[in-house]
Each structure stands twice: as C-alpha cells, then as structure tokens.
C-alpha positions in Angstrom: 92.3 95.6 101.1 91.8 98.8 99.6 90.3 98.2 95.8 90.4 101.7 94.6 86.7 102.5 95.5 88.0 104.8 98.4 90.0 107.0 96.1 86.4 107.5 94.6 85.0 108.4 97.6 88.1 111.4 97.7 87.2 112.1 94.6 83.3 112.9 95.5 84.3 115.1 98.8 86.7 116.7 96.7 84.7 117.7 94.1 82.3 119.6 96.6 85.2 122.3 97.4 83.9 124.1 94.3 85.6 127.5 94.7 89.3 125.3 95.0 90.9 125.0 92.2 93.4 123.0 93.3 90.4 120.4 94.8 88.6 120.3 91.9 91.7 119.5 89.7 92.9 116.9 92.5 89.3 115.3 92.2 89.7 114.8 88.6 93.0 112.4 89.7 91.5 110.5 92.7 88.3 109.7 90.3 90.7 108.4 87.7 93.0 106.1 90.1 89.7 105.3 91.8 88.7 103.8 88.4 92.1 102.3 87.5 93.0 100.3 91.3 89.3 99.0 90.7 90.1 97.6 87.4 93.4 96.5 88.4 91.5 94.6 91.8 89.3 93.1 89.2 91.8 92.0 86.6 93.9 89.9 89.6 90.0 88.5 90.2 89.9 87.7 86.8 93.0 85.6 87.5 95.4 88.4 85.3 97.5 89.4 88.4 100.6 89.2 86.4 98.8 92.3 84.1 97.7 93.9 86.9 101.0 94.2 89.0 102.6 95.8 86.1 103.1 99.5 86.1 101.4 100.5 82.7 98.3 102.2 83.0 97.5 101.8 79.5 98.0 97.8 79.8 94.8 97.7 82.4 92.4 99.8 80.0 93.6 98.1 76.9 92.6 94.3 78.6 89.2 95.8 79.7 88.4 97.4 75.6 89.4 94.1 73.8 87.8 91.6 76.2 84.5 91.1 73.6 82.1 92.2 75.9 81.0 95.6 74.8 79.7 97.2 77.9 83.0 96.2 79.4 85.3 97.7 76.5 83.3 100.9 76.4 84.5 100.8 80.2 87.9 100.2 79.1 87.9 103.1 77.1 86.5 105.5 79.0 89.2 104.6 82.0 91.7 105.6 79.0 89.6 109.4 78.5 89.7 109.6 81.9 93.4 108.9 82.4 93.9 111.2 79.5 91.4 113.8 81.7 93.8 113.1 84.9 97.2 114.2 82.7 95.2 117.4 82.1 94.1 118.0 85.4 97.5 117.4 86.8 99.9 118.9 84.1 97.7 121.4 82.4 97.8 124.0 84.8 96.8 126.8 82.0 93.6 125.1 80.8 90.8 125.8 82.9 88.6 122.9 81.9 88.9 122.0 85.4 88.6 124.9 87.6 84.7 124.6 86.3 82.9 122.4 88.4 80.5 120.8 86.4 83.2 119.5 84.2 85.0 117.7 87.4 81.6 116.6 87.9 81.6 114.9 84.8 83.9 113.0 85.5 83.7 111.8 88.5 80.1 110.5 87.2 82.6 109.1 84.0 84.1 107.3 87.2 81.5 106.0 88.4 80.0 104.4 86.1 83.4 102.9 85.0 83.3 101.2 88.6 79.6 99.9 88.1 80.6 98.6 84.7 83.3 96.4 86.1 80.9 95.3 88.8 78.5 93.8 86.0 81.4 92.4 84.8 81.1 89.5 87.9 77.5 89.7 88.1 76.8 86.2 86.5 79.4 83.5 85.7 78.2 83.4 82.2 80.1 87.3 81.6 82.7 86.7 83.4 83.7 83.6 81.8 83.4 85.7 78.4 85.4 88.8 79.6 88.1 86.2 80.8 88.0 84.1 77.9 88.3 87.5 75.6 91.1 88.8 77.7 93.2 85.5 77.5 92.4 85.9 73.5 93.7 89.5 73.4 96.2 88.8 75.7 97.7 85.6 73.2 97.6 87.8 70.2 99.3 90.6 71.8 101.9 88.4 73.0 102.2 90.6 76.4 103.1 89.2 79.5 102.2 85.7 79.0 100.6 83.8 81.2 102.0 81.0 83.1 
C-alpha cells in the first residue's frame, strides 16, 4: 500500500533538476501530496477512515491542528502552508518563488518534517491515545462526518 511517502521520495529527485522549472514547481506538489496521503494513511490508522476517504484536503489538516497535541497541530498546519505552497506552484505560473531552488528546498524539508511529525504521533500509545481522543473531541464539536 502506497502511504504517500513515495510521492516524497518524487519530490526529493525532483527537486535536484535545478535548472527545470517545471521540476522544481512539480516538486513543490509531490512534497505536498507526499505529506497529505501520509496523513490521510494515518488518520484511517487512527481509526478516522470515514475523514480520510473524503475528498477535502482541508478536512485532513484541520483533524491533525485541533487534535491537542501541539507538535502534531503545528504539523497540521504546516500541511495547510504547504497545500497553500502547492496552489502556487501549480497555478501561479508568474510568480517565481519556485523557479528558485532553495525555496523548493524548503519545502520539501517543510515535507519532511510534517511526515516525521505524524510518525511521533504512533511512537507510544500514550500520544496516540491523546491525538485520537482530541480528534474525536474536535470532530463531535464540529459535527462533520460523524462517526459510526
């Protein structure tokens, strides 16, 4: 099962090509999804499947920044830059933020340390019982997609 770690991978070759444009911009995207199918693999872990399978983006990140744990939400919310980053890489053709390489390379290190994040998040049973007990507390008071 592919959990998004490959697109990362993409993302790293990519990034080397650092005379192509369109590589460098494409990097910026495969760094992002790399980050968001990792969360979404973790978030069906977590037993949220049902959030997970859904289509919004923005429903992923938002579970991850109000699950209590702070390390975790910071994740959350730098998934949501770097989705924001992805938009602009993809869409924003005229603004060279991307054609330099050291900004692509900021991101993919944003990336990465998003995935290594949401590793800690299972790396003792006492976390991961708080990030799901603060995810099924965000996700009551948000009403979305109840649980079943």
């Amino acid at each position: 099962m592919n959990n998004g770690k490959s697109f990362f991978v993409l993302a790293q070759q990519l990034a080397t090509q650092q005379t192509d444009k369109a590589a460098l911009r494409s990097a910026v995207s495969r760094a992002y999804y790399g980050a968001f199918n990792y969360g979404r693999h973790l978030l069906r872990r977590l037993g949220f499947k049902h959030i997970a399978d859904g289509g919004d983006h923005g429903i992923v990140w938002r579970f991850f920044q109000n699950c209590g744990e702070r390390d975790i939400a910071i994740a959350g919310q730098n998934l949501a830059n770097l989705q924001s980053d992805r938009v602009k890489a993809d869409y924003k053709l005229n603004n060279p933020i991307f054609d330099n390489p050291n900004n692509v390379q900021l991101r993919i290190l944003s990336a990465k340390s998003i995935i290594a994040e949401f590793d800690n998040c299972i790396a003792s049973s006492q976390k991961t019982n708080a990030v799901i007990q603060g995810m099924k507390n965000y996700e009551q008071l948000t009403v979305c997609h109840p649980s079943t």
